[in-house]
LOPAZA-420469 format. One record per atom (N, C-alpha, C): residue in three letters; x, y, z. Coordinates in steps of 0.2 Angstrom, whole numbers. Example, Ala and Ser with C-alpha at 12.3 -4.5 7.8 and 13.67 -1.06 7.14 Angstrom:
PT   resn       u       v       w
PT    Ala      66     -28      39
PT    Ala      62     -22      39
PT    Ala      66     -16      39
PT    Ser      64     -11      35
PT    Ser      68      -5      36
PT    Ser      64       0      39
//
This chain:
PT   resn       u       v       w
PT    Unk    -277     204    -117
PT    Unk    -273     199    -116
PT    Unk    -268     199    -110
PT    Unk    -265     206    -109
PT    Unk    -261     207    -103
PT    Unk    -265     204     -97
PT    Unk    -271     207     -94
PT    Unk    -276     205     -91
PT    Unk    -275     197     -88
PT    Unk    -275     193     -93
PT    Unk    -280     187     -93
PT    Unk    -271     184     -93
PT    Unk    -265     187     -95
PT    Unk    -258     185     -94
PT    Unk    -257     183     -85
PT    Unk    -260     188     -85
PT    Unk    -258     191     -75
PT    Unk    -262     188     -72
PT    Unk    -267     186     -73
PT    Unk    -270     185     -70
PT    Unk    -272     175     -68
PT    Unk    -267     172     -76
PT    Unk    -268     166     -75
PT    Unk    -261     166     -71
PT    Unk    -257     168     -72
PT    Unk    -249     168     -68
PT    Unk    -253     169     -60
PT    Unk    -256     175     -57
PT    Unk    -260     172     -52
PT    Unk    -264     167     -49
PT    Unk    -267     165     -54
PT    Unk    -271     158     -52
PT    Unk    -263     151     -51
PT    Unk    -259     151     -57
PT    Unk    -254     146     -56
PT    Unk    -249     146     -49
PT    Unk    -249     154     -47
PT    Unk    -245     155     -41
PT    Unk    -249     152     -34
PT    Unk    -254     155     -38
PT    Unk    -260     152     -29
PT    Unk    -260     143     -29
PT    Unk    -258     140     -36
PT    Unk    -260     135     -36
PT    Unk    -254     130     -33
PT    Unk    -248     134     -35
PT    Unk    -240     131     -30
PT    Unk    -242     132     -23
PT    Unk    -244     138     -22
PT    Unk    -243     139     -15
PT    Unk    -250     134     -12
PT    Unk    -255     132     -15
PT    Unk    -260     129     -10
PT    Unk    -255     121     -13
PT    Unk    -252     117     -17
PT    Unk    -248     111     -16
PT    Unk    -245     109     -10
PT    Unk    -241     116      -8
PT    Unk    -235     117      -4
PT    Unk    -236     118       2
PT    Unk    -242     119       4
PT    Unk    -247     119       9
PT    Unk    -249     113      11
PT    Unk    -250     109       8
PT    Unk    -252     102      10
PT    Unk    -249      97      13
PT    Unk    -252      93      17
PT    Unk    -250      90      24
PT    Unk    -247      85      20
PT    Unk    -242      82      23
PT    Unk    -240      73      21
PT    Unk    -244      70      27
PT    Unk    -246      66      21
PT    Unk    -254      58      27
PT    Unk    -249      51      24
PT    Unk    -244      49      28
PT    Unk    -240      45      28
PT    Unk    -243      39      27
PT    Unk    -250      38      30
PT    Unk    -256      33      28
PT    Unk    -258      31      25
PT    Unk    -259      38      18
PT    Unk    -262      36      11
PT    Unk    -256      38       8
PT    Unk    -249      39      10
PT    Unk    -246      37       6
PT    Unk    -242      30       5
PT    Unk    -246      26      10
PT    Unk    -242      19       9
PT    Unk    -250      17      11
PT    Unk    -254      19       8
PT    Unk    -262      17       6
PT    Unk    -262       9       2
PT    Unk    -261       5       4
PT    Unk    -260      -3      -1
PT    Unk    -260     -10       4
PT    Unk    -265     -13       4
PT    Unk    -265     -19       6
PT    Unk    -261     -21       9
PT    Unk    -253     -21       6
PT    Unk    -248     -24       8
PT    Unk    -244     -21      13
PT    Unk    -247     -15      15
PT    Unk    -243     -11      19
PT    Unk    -249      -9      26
PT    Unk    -255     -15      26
PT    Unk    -257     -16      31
PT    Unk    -255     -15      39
PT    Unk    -253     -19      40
PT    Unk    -251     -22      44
PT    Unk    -241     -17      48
PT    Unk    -241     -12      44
PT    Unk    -237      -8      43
PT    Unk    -239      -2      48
PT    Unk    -243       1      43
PT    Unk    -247       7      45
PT    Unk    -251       6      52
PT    Unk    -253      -1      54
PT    Unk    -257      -4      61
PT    Unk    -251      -1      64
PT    Unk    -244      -4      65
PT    Unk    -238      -4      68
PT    Unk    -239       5      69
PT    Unk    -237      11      64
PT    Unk    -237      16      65
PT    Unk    -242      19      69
PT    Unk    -250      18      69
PT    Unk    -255      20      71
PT    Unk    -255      18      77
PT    Unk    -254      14      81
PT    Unk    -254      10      87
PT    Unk    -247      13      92
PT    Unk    -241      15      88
PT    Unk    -236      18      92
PT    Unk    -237      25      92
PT    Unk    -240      29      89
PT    Unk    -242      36      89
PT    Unk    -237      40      85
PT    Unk    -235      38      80
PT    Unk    -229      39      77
PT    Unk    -233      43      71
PT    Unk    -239      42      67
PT    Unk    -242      46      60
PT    Unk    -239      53      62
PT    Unk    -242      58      67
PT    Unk    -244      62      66
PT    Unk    -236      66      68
PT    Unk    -230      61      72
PT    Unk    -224      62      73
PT    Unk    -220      64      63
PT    Unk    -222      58      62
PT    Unk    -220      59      55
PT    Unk    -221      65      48
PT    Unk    -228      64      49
PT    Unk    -234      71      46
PT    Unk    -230      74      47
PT    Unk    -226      78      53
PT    Unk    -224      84      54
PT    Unk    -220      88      52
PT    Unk    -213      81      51
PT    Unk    -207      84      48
PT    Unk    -207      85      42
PT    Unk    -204      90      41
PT    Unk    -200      94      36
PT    Unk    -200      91      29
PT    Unk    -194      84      30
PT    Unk    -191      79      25
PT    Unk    -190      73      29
PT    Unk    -192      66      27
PT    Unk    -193      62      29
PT    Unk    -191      56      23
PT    Unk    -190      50      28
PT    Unk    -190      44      22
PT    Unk    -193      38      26
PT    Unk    -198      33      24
PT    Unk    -199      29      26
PT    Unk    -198      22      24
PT    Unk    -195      18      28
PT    Unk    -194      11      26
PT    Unk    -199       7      27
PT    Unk    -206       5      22
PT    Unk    -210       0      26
PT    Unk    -211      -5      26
PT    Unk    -213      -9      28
PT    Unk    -213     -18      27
PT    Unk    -219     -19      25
PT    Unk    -219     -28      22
PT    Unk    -227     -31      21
PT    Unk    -228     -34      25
PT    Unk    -235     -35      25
PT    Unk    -237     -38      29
PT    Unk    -233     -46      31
PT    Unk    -229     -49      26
PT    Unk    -224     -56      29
PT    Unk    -220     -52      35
PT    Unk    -216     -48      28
PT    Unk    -211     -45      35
PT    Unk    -212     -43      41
PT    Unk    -218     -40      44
PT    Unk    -221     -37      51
PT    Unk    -222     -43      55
PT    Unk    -224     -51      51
PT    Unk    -223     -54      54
PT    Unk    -219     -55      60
PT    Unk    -212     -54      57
PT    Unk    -207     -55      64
PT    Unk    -208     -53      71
PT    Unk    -212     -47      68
PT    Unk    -212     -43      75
PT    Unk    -218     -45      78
PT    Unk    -222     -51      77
PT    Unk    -227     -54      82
PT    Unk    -226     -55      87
PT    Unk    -230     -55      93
PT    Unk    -228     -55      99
PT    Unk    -222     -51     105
PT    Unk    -218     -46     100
PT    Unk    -214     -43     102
PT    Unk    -218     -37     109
PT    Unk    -214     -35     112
PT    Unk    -217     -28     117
PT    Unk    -219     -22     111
PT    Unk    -222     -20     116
PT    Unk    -226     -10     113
PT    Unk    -221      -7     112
PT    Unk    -215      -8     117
PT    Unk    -209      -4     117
PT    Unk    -203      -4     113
PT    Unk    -203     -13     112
PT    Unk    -198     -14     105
PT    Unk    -202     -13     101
PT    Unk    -207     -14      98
PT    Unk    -209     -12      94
PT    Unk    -210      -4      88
PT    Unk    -213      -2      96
PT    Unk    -211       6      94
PT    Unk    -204       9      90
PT    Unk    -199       4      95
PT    Unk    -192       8      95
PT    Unk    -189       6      88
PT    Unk    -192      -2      85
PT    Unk    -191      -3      79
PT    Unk    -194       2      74
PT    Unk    -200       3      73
PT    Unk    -203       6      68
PT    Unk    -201      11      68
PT    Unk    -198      16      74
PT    Unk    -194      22      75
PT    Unk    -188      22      69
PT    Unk    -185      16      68
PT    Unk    -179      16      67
PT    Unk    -181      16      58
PT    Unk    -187      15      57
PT    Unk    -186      15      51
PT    Unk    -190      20      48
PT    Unk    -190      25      50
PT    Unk    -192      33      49
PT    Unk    -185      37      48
PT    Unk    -183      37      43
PT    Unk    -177      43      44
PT    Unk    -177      51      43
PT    Unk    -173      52      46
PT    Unk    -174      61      45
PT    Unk    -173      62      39
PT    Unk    -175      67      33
PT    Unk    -170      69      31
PT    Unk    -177      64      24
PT    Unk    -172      68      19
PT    Unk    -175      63      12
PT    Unk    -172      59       9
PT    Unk    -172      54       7
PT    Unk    -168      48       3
PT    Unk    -173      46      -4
PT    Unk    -169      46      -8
PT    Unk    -170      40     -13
PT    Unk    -165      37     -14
PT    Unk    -168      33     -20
PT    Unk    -161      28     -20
PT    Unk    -155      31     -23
PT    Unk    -155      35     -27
PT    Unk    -147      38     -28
PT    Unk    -145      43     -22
PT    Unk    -149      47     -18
PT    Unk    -145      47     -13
PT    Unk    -144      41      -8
PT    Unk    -146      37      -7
PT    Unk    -141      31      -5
PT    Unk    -135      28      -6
PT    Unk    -137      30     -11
PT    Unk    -131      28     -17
PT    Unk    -125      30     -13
PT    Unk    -126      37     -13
PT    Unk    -121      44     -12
PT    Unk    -120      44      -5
PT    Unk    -125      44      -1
PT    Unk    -123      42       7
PT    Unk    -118      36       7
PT    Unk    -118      29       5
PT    Unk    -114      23       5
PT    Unk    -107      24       5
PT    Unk    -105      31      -3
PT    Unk     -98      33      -2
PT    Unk     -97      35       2
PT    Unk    -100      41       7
PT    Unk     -96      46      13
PT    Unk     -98      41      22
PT    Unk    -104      36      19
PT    Unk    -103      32      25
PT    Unk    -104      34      31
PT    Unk    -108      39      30
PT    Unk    -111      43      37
PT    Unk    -118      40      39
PT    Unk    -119      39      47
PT    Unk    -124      37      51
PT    Unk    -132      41      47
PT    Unk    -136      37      47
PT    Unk    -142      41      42
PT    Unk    -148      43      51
PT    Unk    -149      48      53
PT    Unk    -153      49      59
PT    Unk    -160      45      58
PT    Unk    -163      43      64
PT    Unk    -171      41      63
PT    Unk    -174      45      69
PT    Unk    -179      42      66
PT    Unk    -185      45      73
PT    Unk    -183      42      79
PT    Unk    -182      36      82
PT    Unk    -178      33      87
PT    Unk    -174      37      91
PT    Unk    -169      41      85
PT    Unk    -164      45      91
PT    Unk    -167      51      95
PT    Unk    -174      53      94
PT    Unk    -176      58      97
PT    Unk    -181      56     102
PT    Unk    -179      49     103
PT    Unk    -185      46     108
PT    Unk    -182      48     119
PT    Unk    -174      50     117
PT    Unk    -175      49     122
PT    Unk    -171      43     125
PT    Unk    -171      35     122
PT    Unk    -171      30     124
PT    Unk    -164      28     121
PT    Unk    -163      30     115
PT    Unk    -156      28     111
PT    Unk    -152      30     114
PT    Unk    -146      23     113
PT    Unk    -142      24     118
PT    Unk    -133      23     112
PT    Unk    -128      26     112
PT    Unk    -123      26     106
PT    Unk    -125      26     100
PT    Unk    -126      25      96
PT    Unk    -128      24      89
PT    Unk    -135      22      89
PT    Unk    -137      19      91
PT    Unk    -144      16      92
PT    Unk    -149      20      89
PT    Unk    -150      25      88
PT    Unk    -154      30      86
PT    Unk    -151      31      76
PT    Unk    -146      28      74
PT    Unk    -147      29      67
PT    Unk    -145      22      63
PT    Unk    -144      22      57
PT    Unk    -143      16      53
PT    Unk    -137      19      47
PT    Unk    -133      13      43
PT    Unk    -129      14      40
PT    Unk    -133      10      32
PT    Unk    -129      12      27
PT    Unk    -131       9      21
PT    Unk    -127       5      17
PT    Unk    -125       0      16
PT    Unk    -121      -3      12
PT    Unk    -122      -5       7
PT    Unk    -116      -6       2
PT    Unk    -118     -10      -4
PT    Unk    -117     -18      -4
PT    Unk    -119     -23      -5
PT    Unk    -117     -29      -8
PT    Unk    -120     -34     -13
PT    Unk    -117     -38     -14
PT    Unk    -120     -42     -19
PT    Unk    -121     -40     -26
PT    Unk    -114     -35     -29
PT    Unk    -114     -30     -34
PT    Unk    -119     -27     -35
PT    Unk    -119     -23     -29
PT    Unk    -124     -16     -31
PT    Unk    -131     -17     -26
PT    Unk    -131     -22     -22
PT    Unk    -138     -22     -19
PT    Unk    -137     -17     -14
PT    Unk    -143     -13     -13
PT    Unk    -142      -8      -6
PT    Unk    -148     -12       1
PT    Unk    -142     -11       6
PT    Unk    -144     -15      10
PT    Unk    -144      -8      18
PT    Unk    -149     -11      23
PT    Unk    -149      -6      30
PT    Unk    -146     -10      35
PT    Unk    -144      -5      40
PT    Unk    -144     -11      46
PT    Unk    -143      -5      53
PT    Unk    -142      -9      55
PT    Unk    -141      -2      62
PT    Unk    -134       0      64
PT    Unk    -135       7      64
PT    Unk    -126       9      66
PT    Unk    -122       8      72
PT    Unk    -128       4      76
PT    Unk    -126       2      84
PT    Unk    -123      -7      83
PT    Unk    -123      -8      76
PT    Unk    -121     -17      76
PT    Unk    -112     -17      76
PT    Unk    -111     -22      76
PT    Unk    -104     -22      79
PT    Unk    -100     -21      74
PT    Unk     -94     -19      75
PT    Unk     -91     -18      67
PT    Unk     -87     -22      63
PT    Unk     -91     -23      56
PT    Unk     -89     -28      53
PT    Unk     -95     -32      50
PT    Unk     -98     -31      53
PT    Unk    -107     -35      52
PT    Unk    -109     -34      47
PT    Unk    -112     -38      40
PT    Unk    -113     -37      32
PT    Unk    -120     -36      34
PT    Unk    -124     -31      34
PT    Unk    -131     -28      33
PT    Unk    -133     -34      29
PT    Unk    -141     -36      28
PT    Unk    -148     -41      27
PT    Unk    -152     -39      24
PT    Unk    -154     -32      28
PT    Unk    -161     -30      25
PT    Unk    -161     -24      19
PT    Unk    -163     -29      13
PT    Unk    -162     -25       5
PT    Unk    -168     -22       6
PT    Unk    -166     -18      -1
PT    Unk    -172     -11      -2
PT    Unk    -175     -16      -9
PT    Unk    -181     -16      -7
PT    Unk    -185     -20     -12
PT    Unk    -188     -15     -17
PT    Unk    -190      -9     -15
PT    Unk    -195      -4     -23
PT    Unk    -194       0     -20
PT    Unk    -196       7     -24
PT    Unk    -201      16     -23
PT    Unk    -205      13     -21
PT    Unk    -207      15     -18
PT    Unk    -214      15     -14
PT    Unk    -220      20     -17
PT    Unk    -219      26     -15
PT    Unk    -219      35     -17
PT    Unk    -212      39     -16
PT    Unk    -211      42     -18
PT    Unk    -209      49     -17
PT    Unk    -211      56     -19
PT    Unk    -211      62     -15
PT    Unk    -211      69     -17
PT    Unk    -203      71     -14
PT    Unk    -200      72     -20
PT    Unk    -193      76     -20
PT    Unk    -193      81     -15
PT    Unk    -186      78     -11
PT    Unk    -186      83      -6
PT    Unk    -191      83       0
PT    Unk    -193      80      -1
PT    Unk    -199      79       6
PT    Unk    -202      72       7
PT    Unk    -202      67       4
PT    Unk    -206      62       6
PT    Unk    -205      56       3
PT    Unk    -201      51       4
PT    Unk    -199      46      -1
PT    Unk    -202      38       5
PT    Unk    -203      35       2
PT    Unk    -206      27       6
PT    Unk    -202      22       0
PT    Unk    -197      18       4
PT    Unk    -193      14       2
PT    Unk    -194       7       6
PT    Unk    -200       3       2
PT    Unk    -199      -4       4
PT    Unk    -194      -8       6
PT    Unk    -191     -12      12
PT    Unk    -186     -16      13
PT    Unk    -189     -22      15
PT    Unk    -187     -27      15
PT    Unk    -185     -33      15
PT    Unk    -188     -36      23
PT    Unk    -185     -34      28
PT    Unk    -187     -36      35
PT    Unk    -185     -30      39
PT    Unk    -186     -31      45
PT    Unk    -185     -25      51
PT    Unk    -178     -26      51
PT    Unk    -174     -19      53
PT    Unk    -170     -17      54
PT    Unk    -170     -17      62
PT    Unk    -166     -23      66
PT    Unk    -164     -24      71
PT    Unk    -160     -20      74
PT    Unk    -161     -16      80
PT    Unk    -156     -13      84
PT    Unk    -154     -17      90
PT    Unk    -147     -17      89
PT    Unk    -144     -23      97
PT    Unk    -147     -16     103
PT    Unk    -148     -21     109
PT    Unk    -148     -17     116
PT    Unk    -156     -13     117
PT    Unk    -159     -15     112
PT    Unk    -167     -13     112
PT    Unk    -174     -18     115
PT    Unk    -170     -25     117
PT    Unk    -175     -30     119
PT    Unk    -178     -30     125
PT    Unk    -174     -24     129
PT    Unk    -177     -24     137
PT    Unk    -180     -17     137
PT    Unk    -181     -15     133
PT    Unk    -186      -8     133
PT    Unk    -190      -9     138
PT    Unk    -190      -6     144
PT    Unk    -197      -4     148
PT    Unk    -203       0     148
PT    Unk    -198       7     147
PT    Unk    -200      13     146
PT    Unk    -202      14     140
PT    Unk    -208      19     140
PT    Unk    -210      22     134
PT    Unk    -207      24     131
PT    Unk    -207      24     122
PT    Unk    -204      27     118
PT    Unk    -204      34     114
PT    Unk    -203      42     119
PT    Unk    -206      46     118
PT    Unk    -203      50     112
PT    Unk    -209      50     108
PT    Unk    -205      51      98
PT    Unk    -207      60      99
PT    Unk    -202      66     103
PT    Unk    -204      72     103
PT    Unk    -205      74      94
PT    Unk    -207      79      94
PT    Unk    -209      81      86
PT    Unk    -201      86      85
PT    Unk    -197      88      89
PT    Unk    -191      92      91
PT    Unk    -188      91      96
PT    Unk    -182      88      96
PT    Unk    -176      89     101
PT    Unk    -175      96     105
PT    Unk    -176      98     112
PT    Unk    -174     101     113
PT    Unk    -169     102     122
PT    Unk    -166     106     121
PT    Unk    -162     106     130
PT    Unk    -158      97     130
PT    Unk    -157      97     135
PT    Unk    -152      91     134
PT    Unk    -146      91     132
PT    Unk    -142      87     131
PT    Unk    -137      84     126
PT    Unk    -137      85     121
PT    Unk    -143      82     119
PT    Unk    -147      81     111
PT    Unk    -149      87     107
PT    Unk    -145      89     101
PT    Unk    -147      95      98
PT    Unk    -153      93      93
PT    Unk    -158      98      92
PT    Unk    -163      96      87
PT    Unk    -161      96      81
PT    Unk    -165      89      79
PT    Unk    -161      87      72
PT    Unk    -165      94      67
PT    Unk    -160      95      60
PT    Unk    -162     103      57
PT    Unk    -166     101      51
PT    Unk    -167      93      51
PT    Unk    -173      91      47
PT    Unk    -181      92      50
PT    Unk    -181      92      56
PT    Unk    -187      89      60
PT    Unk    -189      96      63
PT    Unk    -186     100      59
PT    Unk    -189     110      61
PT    Unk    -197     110      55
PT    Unk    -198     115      58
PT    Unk    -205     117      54
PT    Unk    -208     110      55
PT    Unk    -214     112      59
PT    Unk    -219     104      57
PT    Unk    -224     108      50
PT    Unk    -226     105      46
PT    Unk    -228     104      40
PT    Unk    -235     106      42
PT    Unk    -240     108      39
PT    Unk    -247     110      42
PT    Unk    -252     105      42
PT    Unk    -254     100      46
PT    Unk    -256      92      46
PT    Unk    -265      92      49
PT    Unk    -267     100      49
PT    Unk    -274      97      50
PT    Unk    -278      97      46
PT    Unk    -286      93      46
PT    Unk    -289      93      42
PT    Unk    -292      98      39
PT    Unk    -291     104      40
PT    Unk    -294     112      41
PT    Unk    -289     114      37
PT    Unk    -283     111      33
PT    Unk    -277     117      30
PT    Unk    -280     111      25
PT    Unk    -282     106      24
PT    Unk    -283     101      18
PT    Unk    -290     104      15
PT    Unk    -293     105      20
PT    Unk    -301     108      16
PT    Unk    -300     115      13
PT    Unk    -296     118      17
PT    Unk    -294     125      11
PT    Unk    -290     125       5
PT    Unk    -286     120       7
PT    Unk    -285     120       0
PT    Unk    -285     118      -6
PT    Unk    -291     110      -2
PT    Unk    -296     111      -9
PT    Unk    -300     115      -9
PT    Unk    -303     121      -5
PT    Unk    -309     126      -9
PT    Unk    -302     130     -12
PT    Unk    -297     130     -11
PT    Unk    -292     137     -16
PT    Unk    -291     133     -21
PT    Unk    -290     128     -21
PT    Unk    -288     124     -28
PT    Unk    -296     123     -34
PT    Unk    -301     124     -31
PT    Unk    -308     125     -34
PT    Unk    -311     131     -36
PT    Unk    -307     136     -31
PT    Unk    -310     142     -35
PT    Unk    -304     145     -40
PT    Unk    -299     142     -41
PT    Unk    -293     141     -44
PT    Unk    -292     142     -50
PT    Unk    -297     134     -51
PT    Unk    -299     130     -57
PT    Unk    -304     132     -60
PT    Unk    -308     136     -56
PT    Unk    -316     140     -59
PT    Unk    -311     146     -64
PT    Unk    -307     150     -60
PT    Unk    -305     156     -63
PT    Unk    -300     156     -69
PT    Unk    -297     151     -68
PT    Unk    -294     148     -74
PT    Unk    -298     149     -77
PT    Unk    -303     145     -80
PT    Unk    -309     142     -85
PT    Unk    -310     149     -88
PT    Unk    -313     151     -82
PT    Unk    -316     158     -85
PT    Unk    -312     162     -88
PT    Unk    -304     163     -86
PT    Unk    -301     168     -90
PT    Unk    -300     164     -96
PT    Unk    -298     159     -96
PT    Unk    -297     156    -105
PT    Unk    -303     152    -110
PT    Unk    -309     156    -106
PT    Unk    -317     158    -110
PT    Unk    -318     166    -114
PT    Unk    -313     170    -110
PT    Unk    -313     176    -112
PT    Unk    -311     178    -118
//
């Protein structure tokens, strides 16, 4: 019985650690019809495998109406948008909640492009409409009641990866004339710019750390079985 104690504790430890190992695929986490036209947006601005990397992350995504807006827009607004709806860090809704009272700028991917210019690079949270939570950009002018509500959960993995549906794009003033590319580094470094302390460690995102974890996770489940045959 000791044996077969220690040895299933081994199998449960191999099986946290091959979990914990595993990539976030921001694509098949908002794998859904409706988030189409989303995920094209992410794919096209070369933003997946920026996102995959970080540490903790949240994502705001739109459906395929609300992408509408951004028909005909440039590669560059475009980019700088979607950017802005990547935040550093983890949220759910009760940490929104709790961000609204201390009222601090929440960072996105945008402010590490490079191109963010004052605030432009993050977004705030507000309440209204008793209790509605709403986003808008920390670069809008002061005073300005936020629009875009938080419609669902999308996913979340605590502490590492939340998708929170919103309502429309989150507009940043002073991002119309983007020329320049929007260069999303995976790390801030040199410069002005300190690296944000969420966007350390990139997370291990290739296909080759997914395939071994499903053969660890298979020869796992094999040794389980066998020990509680014995």
């Amino acid at each position: 019985m000791g044996f077969a104690k220690s040895s299933l504790l081994a199998v449960a430890l191999l099986l946290a650690v091959c979990r914990s190992i595993q990539a976030l695929d921001v694509l098949e986490a908002l794998n859904n019809p409706q988030y189409e036209q989303f995920n094209k947006a992410l794919t096209e601005a070369n933003l997946v495998d920026k996102i995959n990397a970080l540490k903790a992350v949240t994502v705001l995504p739109l459906c395929n109406d609300a992408m509408a807006s951004l028909a005909g827009k440039s590669p560059e607004f475009l980019k700088a948008t979607i950017s802005t709806h990547v935040l550093i860090g983890y949220y759910d809704e009760k940490k929104l909640v709790e961000n609204i009272g201390s009222q601090t700028p929440i960072e996105t991917l945008f402010q590490s492009s490079g191109l963010a210019k004052d605030k432009q690079g993050y977004v705030l949270v507000q309440l209204v409409n008793e209790g509605e939570v709403v986003f808008g950009s920390a670069a809008s002018p002061s005073g300005t009641v936020f629009t875009v509500g938080l419609v669902q959960t999308v996913a979340k993995q605590p502490e590492e990866f939340s998708a929170l549906e919103v309502t429309k794009p989150i507009l940043v003033p002073g991002i119309e004339n983007l020329s320049s590319d929007v260069k999303v580094p995976l790390a801030t470094t040199g410069g002005s710019m300190a690296a944000s302390p969420s966007a350390l460690a990139p997370a291990p995102g290739s296909s080759d750390a997914s395939r071994l974890c499903m053969g660890l996770l298979a020869a796992a489940s094999a040794s389980a079985a066998f020990i509680l045959a014995l």
